[in-house]
C-alpha positions as CSV (number, residue, x, y, z in Angstrom):
1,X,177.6,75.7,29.0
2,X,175.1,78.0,27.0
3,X,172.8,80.4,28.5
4,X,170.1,78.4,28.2
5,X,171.5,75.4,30.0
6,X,173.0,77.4,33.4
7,X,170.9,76.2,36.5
8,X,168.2,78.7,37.1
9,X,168.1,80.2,41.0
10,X,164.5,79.7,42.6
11,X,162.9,83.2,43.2
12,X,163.7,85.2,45.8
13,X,161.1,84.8,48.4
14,X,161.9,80.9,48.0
15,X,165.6,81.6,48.9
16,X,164.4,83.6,51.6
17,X,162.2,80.9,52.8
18,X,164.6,78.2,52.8
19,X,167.2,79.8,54.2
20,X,165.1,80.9,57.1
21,X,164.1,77.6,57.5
22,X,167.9,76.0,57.6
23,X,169.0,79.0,59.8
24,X,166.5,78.5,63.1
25,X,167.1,74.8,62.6
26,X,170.8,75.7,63.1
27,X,170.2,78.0,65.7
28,X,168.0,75.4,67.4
29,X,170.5,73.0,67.8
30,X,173.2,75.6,69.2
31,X,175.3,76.5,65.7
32,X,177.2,73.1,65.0
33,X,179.1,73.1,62.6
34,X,180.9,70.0,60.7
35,X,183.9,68.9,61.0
36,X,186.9,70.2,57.8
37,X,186.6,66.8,56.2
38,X,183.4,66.8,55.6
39,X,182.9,70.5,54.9
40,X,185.0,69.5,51.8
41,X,183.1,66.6,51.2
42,X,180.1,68.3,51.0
43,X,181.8,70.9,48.9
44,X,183.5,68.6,46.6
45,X,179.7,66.8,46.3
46,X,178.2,70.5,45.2
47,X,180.9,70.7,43.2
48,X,179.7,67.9,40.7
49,X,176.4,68.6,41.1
50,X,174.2,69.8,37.9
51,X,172.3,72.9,40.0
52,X,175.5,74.6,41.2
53,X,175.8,77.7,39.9
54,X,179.2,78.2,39.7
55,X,179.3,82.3,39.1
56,X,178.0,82.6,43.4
57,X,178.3,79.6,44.3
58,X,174.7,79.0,45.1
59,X,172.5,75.7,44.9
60,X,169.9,76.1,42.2
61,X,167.5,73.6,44.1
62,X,167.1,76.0,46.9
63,X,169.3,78.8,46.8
64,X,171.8,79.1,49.7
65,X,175.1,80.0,49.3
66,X,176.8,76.7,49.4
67,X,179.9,77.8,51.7
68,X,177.2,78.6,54.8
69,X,174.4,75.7,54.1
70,X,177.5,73.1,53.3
71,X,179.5,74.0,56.8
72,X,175.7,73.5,59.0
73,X,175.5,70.2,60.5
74,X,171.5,70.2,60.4
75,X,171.3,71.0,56.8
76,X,170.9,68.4,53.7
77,X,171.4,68.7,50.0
78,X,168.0,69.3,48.4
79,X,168.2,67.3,45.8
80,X,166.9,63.8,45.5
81,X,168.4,61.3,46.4
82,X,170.4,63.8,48.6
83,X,173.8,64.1,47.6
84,X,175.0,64.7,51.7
85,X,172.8,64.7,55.1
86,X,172.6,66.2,58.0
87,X,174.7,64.7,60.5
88,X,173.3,63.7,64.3
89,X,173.4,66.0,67.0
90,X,173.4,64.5,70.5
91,X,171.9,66.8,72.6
92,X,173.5,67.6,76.2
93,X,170.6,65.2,77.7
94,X,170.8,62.8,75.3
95,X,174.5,62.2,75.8
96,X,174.0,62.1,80.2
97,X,171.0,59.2,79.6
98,X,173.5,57.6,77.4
99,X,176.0,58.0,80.3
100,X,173.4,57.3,83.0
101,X,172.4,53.9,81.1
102,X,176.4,52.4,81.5
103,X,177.0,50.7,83.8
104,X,180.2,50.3,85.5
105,X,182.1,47.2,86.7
106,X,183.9,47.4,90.3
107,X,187.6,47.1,90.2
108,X,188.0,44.3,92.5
């Protein structure tokens, strides 16, 4: 690949936007991270992917290092159609309505 044709990083104050904006979403949701297999799916999907730029292993659509924004369950690729998504998050009280809504047959 020439030169001309490497994927081009936004600017910096973009790459410091979006990456503020993945981070507090992360920290939001209390840090979760995905599971190994699909950390490497989401790796392997980068990996193919025309706005990688291989030399830091950044996305050129927004600019995060792909090792940190690939590992975050509550980020997404940016490119469209998305290449991965962010996977759900129950929350603590969504998993005790979830619980409070089975019901339970007596052992008789």
């Amino acid at each position: 690949m020439s030169e001309e044709e490497k994927p081009k990083l936004p600017s910096f104050a973009t790459m410091a936007k979006n990456f503020a904006i993945d981070l507090a979403k992360y920290i939001k949701e209390g840090a979760p991270n995905v599971s190994a297999k699909s950390y490497q799916a989401r790796l392997d999907a980068c990996k193919e992917c025309p706005f990688l730029v291989k030399t830091n292993m950044r996305c050129g659509k927004c600019g995060c290092l792909i090792e940190h924004k690939a590992r975050w369950k509550t980020t997404n690729c940016p490119d469209k159609p998305s290449r991965w998504k962010p996977e759900v998050i129950v929350t603590k009280s969504e998993h005790e309505q979830k619980r409070n809504n089975t019901t339970y047959r007596d052992k008789a």
